[in-house]
DSSP file (Angstrom, degrees, kcal/mol; ACC not computed):
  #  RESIDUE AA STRUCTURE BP1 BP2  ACC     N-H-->O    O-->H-N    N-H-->O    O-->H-N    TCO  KAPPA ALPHA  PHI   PSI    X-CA   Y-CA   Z-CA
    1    1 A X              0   0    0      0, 0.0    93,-2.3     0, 0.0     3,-0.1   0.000 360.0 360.0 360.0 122.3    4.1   -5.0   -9.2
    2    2 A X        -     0   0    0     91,-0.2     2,-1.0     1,-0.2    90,-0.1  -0.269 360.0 -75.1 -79.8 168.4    0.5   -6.2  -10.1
    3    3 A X  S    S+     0   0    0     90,-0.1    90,-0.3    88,-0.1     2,-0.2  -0.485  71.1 151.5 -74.2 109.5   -2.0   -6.1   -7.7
    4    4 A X  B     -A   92   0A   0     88,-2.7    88,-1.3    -2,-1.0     2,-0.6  -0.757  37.6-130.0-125.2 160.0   -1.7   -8.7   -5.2
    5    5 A X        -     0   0    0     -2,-0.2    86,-0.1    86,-0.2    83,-0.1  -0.871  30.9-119.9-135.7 141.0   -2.2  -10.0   -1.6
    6    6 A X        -     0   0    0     -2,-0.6     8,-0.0    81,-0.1     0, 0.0  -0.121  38.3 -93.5 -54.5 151.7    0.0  -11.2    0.2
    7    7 A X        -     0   0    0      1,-0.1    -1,-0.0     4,-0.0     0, 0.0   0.376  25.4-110.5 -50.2 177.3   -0.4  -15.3    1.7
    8    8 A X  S >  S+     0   0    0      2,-0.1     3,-1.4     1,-0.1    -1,-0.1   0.698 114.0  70.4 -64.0 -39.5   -1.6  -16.9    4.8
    9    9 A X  T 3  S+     0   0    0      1,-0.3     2,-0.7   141,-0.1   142,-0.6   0.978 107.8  43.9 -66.1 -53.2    2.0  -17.9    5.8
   10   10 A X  T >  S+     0   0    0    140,-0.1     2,-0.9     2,-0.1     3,-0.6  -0.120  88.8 150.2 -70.8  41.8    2.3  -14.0    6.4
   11   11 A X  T <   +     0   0    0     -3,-1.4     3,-0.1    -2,-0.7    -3,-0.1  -0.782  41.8  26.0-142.8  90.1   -0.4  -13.1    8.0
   12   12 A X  T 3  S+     0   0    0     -2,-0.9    72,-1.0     1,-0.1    -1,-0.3  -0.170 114.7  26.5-163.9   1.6   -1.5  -10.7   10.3
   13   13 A X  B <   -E   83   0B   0     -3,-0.6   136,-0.4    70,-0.2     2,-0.4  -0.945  55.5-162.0-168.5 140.5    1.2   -7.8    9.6
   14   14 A X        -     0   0    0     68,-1.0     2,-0.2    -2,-0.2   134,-0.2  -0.903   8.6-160.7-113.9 144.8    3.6   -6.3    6.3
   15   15 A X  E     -F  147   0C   0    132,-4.5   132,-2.3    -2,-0.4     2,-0.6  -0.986   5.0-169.1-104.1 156.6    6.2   -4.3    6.7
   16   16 A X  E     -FG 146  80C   0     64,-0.9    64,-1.5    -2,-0.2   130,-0.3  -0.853   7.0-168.5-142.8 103.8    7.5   -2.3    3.8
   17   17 A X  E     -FG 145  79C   0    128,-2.4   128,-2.0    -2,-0.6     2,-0.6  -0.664  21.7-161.6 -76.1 125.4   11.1   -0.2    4.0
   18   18 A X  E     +FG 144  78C   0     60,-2.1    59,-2.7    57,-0.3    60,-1.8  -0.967  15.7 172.0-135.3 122.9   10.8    1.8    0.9
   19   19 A X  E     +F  143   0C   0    124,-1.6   124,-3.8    -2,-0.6     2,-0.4  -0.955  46.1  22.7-118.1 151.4   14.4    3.4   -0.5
   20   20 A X  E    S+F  142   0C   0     -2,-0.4    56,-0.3   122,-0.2   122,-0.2  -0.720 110.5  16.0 102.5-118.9   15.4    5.2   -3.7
   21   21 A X  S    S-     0   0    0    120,-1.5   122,-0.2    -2,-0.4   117,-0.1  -0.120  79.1-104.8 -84.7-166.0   12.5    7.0   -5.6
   22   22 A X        +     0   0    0    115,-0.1     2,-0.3    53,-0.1    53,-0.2  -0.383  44.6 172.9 -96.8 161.2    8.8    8.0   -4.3
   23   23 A X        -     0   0    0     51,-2.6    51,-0.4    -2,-0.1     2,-0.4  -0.739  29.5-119.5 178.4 145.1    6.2    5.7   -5.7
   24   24 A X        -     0   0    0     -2,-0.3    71,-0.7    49,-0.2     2,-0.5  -0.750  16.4-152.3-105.9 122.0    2.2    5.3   -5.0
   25   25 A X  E     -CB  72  94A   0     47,-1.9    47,-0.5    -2,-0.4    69,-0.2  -0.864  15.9-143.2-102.0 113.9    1.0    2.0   -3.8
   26   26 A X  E     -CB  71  93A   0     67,-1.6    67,-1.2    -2,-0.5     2,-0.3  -0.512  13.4-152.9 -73.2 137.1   -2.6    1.6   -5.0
   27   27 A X  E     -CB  70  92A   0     43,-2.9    43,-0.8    65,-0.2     2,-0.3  -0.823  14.6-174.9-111.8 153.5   -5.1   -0.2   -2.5
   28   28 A X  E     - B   0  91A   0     63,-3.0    63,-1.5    -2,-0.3    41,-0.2  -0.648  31.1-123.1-175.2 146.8   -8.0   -2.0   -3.5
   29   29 A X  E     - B   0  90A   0     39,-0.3     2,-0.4    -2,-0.3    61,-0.2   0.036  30.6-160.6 -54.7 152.0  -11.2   -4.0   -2.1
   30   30 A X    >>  -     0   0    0     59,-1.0     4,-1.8     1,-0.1     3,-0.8  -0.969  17.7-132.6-135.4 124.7  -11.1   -7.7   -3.7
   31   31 A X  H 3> S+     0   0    0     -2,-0.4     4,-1.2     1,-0.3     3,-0.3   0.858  94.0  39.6 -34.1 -61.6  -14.4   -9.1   -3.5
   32   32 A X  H 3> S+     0   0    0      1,-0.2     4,-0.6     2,-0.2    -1,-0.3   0.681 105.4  58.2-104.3  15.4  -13.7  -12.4   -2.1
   33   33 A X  H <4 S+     0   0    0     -3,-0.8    -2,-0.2    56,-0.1    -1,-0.2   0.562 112.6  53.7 -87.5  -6.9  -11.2  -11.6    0.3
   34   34 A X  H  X S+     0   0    0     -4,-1.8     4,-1.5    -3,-0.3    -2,-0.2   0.654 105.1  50.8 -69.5 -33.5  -14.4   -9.2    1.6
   35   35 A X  H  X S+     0   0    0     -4,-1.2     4,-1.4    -5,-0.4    -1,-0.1   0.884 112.5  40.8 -94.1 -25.6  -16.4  -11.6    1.7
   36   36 A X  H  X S+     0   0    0     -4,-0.6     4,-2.0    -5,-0.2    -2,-0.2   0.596 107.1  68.4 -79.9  -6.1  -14.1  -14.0    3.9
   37   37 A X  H  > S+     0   0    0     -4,-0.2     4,-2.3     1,-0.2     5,-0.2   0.998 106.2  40.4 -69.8 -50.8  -13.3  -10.8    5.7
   38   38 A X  H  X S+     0   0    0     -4,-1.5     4,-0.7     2,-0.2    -2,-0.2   0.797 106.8  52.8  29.4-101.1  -17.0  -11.1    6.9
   39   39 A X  H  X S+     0   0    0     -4,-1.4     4,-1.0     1,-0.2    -1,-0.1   0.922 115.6  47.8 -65.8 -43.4  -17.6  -14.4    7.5
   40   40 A X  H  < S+     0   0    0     -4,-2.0     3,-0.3     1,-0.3    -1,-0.2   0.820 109.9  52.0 -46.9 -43.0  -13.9  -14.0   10.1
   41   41 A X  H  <>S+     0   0    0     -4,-2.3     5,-1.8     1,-0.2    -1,-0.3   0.599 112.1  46.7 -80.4  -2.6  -15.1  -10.7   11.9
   42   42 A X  H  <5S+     0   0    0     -4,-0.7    -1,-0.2     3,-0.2    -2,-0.2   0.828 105.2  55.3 -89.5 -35.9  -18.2  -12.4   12.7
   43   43 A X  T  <5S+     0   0    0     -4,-1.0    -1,-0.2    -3,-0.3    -2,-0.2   0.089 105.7  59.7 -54.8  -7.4  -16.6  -15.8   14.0
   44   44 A X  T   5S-     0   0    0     -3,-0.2    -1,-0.2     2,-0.0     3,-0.1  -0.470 126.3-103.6-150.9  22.6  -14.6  -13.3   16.4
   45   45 A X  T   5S+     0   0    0      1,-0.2     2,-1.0    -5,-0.1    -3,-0.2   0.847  89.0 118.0  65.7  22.3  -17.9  -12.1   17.9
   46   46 A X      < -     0   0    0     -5,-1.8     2,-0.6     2,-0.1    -1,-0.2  -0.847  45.9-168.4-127.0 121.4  -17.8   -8.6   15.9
   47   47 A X        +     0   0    0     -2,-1.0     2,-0.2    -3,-0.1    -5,-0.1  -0.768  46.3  54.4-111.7 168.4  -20.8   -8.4   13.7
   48   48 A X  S    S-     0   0    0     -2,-0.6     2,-0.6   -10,-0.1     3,-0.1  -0.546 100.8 -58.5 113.7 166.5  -21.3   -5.9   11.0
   49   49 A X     >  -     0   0    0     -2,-0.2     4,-0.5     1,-0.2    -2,-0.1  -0.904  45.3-138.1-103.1 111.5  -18.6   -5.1    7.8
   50   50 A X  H >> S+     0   0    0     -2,-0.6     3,-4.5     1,-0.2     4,-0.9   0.950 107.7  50.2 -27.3 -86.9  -15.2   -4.1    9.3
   51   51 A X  H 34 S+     0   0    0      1,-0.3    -1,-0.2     2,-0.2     3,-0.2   0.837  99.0  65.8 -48.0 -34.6  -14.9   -1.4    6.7
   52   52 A X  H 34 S+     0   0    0      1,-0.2    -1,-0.3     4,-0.0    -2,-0.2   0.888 110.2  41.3 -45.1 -34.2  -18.7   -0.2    7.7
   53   53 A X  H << S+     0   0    0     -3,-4.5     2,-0.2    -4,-0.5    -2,-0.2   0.629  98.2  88.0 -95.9 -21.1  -16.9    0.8   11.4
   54   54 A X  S  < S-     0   0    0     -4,-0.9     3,-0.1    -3,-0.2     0, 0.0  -0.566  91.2-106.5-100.9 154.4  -13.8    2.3   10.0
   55   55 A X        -     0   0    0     -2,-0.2    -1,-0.1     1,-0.2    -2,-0.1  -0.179  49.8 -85.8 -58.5 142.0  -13.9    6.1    9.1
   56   56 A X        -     0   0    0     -4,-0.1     2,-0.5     1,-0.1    -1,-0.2  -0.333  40.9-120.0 -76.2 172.3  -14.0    6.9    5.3
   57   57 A X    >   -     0   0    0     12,-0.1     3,-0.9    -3,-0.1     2,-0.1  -0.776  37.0-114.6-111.3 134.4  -10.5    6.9    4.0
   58   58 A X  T 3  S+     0   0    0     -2,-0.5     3,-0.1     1,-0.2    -1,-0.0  -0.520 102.2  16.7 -77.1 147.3   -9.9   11.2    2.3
   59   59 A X  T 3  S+     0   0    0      1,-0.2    -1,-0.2    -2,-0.1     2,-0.2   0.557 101.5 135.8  41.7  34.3   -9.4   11.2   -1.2
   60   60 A X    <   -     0   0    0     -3,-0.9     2,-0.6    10,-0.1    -1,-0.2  -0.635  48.5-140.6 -99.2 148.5  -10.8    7.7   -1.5
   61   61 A X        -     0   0    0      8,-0.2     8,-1.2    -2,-0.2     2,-0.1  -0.865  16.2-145.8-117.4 128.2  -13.3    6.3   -4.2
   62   62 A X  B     -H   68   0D   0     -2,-0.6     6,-0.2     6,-0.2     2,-0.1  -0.639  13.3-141.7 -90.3 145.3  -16.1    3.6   -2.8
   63   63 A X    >   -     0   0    0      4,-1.1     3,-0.8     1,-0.1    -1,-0.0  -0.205  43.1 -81.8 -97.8-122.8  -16.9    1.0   -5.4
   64   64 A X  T 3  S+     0   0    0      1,-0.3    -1,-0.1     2,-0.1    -2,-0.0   0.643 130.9  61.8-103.3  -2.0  -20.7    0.1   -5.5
   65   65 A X  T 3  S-     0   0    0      2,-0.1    -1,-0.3     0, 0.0    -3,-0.0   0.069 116.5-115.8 -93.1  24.2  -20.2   -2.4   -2.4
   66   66 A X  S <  S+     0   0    0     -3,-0.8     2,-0.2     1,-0.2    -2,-0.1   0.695  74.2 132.0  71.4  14.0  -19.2    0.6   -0.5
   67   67 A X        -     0   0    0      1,-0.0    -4,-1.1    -6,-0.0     2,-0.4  -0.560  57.7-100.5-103.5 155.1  -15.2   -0.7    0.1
   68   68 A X  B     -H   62   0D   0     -6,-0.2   -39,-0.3    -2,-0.2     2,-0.2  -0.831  15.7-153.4-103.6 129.2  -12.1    2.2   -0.7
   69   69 A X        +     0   0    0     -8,-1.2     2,-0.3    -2,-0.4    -8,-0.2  -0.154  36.2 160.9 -63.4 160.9  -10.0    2.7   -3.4
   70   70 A X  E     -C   27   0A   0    -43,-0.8   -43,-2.9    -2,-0.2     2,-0.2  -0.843  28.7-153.7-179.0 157.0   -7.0    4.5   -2.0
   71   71 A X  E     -Cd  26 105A   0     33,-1.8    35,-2.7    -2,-0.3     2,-0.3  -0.942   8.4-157.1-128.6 163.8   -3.6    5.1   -2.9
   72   72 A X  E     -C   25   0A   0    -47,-0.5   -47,-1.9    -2,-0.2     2,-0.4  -0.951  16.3-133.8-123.8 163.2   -0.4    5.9   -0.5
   73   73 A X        -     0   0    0     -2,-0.3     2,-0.6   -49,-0.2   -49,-0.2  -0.705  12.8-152.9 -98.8 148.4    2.6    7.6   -1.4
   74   74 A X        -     0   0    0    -51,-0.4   -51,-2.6    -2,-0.4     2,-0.4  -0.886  12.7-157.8-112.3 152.2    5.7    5.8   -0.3
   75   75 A X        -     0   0    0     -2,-0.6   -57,-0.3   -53,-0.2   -53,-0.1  -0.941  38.2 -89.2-131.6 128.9    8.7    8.5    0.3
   76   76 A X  S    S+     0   0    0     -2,-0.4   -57,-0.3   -56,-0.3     3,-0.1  -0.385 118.5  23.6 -50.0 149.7   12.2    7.1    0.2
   77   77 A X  S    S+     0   0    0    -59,-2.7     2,-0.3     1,-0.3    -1,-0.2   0.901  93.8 124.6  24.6  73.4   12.9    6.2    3.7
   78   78 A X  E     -G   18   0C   0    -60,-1.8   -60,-2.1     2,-0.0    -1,-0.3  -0.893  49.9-138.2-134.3 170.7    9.4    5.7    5.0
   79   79 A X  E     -G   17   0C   0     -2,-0.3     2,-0.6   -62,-0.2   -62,-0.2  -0.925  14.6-163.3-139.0 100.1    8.1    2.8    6.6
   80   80 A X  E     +G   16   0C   0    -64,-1.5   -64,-0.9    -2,-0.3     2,-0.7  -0.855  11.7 170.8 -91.2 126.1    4.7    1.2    5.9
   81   81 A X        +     0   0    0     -2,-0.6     2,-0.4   -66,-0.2   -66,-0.1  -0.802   4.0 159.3-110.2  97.2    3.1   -1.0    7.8
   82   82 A X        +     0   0    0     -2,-0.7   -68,-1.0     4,-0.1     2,-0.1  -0.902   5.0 154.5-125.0 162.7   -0.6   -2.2    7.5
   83   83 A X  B  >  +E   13   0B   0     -2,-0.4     4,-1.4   -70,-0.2     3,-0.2  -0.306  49.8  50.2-128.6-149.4   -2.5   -5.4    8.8
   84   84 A X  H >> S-     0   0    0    -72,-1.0     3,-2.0     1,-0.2     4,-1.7   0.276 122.0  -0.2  22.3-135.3   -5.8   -6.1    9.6
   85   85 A X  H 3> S+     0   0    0      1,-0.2     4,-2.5     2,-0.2     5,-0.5   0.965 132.4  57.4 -48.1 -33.8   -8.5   -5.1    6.6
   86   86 A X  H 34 S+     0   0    0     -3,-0.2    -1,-0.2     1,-0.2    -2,-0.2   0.842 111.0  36.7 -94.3  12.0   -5.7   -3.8    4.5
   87   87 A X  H << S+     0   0    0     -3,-2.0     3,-0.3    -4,-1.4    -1,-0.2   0.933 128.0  34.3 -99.3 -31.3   -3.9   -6.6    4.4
   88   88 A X  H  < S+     0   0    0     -4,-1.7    -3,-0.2     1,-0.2    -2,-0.1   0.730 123.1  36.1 -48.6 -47.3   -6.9   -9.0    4.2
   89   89 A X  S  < S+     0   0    0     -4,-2.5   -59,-1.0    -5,-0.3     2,-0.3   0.204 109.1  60.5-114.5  12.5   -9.4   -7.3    2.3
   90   90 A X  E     - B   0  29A   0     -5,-0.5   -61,-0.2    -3,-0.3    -1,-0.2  -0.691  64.6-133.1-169.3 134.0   -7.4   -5.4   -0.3
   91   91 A X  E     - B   0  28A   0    -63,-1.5   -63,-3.0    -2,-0.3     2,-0.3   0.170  20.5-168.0 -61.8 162.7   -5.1   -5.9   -3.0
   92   92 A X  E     +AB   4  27A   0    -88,-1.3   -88,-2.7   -65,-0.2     2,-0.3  -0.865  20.8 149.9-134.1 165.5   -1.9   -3.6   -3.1
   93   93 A X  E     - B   0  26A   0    -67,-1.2   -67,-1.6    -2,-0.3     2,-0.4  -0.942  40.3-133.6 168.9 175.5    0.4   -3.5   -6.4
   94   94 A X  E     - B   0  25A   0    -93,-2.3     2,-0.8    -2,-0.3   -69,-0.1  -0.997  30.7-116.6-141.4 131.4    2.4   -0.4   -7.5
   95   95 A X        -     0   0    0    -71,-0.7     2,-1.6    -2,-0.4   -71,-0.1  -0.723  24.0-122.1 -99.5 132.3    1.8    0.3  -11.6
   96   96 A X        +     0   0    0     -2,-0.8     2,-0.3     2,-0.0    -1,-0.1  -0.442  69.1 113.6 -76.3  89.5    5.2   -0.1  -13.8
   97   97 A X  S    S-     0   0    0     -2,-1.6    -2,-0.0     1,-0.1     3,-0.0  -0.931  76.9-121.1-148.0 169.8    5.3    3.3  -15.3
   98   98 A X  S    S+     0   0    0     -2,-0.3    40,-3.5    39,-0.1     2,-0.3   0.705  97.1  43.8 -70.5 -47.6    7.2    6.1  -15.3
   99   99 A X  E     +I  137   0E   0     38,-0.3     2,-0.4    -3,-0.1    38,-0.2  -0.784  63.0 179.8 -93.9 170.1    4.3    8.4  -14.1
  100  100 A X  E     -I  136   0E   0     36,-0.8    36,-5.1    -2,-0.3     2,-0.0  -0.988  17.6-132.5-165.3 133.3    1.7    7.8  -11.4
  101  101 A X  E     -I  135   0E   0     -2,-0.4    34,-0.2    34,-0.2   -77,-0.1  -0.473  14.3-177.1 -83.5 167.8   -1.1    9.6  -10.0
  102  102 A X    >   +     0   0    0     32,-0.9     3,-0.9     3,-0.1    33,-0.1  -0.055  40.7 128.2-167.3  56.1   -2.0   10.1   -6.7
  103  103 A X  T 3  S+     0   0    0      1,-0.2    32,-0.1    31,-0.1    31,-0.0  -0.022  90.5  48.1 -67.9  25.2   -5.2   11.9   -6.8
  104  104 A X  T 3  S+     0   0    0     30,-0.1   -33,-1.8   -34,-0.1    -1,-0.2   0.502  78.1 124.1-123.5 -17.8   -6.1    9.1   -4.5
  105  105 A X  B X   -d   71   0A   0     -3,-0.9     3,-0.6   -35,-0.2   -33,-0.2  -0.171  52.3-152.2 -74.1 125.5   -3.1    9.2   -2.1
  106  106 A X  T 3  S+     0   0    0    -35,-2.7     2,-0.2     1,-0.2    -1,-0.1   0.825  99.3  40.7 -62.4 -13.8   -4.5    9.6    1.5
  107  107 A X  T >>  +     0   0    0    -36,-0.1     3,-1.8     1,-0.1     4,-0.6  -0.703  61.8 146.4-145.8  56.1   -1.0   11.5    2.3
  108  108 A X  T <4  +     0   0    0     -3,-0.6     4,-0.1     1,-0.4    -1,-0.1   0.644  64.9  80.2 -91.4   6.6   -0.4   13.8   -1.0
  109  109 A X  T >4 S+     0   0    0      1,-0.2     3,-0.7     2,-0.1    -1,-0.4   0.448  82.8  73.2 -72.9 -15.9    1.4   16.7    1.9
  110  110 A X  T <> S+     0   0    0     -3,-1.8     4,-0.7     1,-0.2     3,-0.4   0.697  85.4  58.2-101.5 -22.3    4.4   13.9    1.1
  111  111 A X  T 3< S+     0   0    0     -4,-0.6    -1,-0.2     2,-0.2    -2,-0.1   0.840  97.7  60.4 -68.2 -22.5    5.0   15.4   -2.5
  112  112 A X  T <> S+     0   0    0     -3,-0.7     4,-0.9     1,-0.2     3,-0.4   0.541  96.7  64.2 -82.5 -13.7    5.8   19.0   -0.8
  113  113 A X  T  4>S+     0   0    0     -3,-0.4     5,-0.8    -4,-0.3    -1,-0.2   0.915  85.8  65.1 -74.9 -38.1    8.6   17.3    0.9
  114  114 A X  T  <5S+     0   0    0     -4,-0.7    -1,-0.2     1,-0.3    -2,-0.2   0.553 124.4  17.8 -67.7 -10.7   10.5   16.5   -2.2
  115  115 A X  T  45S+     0   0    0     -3,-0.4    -1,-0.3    -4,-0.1    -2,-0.2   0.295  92.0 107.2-127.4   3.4   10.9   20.4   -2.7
  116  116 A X  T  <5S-     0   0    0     -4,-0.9    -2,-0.1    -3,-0.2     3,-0.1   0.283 103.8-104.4 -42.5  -4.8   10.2   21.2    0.5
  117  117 A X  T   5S+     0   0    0      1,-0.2     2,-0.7    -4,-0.1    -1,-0.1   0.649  72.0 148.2  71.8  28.5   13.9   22.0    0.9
  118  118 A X      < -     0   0    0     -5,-0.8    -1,-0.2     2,-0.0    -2,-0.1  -0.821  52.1-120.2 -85.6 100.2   14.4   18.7    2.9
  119  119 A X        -     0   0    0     -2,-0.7     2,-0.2     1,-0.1    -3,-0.0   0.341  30.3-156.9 -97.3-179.3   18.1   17.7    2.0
  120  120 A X        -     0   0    0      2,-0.0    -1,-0.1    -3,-0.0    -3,-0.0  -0.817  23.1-158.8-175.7 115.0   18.5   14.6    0.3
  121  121 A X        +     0   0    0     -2,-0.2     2,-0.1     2,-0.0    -2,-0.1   0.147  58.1 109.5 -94.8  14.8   21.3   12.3    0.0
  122  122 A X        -     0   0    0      2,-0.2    -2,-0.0     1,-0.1  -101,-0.0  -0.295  68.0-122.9-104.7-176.7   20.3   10.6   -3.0
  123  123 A X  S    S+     0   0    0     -2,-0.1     2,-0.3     1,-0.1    -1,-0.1   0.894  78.0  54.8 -77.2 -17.3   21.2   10.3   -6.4
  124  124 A X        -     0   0    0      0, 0.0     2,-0.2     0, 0.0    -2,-0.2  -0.607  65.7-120.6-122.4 175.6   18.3   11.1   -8.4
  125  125 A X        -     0   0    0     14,-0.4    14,-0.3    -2,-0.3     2,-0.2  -0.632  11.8-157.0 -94.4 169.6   15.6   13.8   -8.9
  126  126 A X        -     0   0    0     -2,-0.2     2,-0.4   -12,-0.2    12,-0.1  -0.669  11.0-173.0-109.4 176.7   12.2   13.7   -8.7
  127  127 A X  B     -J  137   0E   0     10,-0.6    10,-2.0    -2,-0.2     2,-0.3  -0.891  13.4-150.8-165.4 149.7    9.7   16.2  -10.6
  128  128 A X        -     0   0    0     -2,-0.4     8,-0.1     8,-0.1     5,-0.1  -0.997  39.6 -99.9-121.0 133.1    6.0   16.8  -10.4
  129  129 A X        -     0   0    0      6,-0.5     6,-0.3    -2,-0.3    -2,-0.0  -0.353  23.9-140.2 -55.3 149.0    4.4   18.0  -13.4
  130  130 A X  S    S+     0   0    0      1,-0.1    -1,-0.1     3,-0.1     3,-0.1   0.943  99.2  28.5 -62.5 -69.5    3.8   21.8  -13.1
  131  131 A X  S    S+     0   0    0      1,-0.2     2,-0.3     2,-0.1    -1,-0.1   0.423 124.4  44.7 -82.1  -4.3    0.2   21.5  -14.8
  132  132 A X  S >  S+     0   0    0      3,-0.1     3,-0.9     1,-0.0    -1,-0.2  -0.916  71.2 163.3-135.7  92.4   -0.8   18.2  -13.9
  133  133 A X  T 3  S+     0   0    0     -2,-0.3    -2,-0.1     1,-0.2    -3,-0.1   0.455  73.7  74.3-101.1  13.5    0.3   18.2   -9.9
  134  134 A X  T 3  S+     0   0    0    -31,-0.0   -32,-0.9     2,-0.0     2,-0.4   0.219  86.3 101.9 -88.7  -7.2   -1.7   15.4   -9.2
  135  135 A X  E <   -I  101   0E   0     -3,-0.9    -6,-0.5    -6,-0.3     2,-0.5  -0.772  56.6-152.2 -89.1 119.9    1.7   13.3  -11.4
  136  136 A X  E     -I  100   0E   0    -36,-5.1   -36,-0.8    -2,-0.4     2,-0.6  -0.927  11.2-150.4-102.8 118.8    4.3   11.4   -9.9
  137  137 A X  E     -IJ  99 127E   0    -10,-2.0     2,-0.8    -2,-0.5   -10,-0.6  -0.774   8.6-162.8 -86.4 109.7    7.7   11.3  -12.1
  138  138 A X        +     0   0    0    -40,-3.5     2,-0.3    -2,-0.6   -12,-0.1  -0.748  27.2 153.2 -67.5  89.7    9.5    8.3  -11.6
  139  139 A X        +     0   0    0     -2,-0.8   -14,-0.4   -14,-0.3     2,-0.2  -0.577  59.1  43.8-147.4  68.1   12.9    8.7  -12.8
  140  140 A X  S    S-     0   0    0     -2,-0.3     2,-0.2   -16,-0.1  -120,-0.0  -0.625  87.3 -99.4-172.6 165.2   15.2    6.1  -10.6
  141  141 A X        -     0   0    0     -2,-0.2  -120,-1.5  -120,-0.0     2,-0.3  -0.545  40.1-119.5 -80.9 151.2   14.3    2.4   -9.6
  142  142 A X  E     -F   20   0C   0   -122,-0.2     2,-0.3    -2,-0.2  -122,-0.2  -0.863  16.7-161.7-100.1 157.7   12.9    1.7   -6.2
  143  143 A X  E     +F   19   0C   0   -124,-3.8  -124,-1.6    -2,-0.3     2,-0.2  -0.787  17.9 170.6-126.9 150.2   14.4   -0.2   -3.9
  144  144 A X  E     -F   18   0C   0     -2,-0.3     2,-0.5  -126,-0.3  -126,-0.2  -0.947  20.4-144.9-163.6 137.6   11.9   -1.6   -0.9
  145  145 A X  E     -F   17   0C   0   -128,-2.0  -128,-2.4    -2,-0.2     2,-0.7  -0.990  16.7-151.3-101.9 123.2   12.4   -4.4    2.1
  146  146 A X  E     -F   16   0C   0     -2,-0.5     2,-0.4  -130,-0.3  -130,-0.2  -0.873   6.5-158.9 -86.4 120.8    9.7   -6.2    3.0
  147  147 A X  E     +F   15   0C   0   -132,-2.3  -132,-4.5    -2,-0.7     2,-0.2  -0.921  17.2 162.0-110.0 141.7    9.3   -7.4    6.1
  148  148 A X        -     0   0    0     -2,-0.4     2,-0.5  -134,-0.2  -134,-0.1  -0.952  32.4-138.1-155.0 149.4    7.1  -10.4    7.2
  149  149 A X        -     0   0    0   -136,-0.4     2,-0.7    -2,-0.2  -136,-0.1  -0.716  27.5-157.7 -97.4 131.4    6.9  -12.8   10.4
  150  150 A X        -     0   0    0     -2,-0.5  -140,-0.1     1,-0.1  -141,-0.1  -0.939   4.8-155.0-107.5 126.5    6.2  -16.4    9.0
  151  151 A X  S    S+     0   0    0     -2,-0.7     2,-0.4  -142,-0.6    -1,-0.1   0.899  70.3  15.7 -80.9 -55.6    4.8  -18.4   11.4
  152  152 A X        -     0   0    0   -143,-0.1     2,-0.4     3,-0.0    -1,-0.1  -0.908  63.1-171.0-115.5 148.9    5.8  -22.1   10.3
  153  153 A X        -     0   0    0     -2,-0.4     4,-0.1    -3,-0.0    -3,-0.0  -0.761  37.1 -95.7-149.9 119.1    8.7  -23.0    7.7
  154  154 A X        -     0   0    0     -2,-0.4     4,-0.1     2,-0.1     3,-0.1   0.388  28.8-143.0  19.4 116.4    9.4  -26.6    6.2
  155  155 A X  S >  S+     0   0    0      1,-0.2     3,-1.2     2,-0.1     4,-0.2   0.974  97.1  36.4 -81.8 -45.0   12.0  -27.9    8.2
  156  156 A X  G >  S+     0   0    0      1,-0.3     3,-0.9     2,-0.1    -1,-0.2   0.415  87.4 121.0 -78.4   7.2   14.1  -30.0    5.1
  157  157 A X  G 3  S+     0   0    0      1,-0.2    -1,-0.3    -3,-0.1    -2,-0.1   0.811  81.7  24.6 -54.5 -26.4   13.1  -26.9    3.1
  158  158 A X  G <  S+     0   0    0     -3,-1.2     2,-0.3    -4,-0.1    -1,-0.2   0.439  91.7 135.4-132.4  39.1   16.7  -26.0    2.3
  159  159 A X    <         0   0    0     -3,-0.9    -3,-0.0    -4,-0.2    -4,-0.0  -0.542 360.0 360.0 -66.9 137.3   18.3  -29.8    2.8
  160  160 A X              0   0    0     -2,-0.3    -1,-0.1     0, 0.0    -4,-0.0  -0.129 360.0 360.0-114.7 360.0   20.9  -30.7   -0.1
């Protein structure tokens, strides 16, 4: 899933139901949703750069405007939910490979579960390289729900 952000129509809140294998969703500042991020929190009486007030993000990389890189790991049956800056001011996407870091991952205690002797009713394995334990092996599809409120929809949008 390339790095994207989601519309207006959804807008103030994702949710994201994540089944079958683990897999790290990469965040990351996009420059001109930052800069309308801005112009909004300022129109709403809050001055200053949102991401200036919020606490740096662990194992996160700043780029040179000072905004976080991050990754999370999503664990079959988890539920993420973000709003506010990270859905506004930074693209999300998941990279189509078979391995995946997540020397980035704010949550990288969620790999220790998968051998952690936490039972598991699904069909496939996981593995983390031995020498490289910063690698996530993908070896099943994910499956994920997304949930979003849409505020207005077309009424003759599915008239025949």
């Amino acid at each position: 899933m390339q790095p994207h952000q989601d519309g207006p129509a959804y807008y103030p809140v994702v949710a994201i139901l994540s089944l079958g294998s683990p897999v790290v969703m990469d965040f990351s500042p996009h420059v001109r949703l930052k800069t309308s991020s801005d112009t909004d929190s300022m129109s709403n009486g809050i001055e200053g750069n949102i991401s200036e007030q919020l606490p740096p993000i662990k194992n996160s990389i700043e780029d040179k405007e000072g905004n976080q890189t991050f990754s999370i790991i999503l664990m079959p049956r988890s539920l993420l939910i973000f709003k506010d800056e990270a859905y506004s001011g930074y693209l999300h996407g998941i990279s189509d490979c078979e391995m995946q870091r997540y020397d980035k991952a704010v949550n990288p205690s969620e790999i220790a579960k998968l051998y952690g002797g936490v039972p598991s009713s699904t069909r496939f394995q996981e593995s983390v390289d031995e020498q490289r334990s910063e690698i996530l092996y993908r070896t099943a599809p994910r499956v994920s729900l997304t949930c979003r409120v849409v505020t207005r929809v077309h009424k003759n949008l599915f008239k025949f």
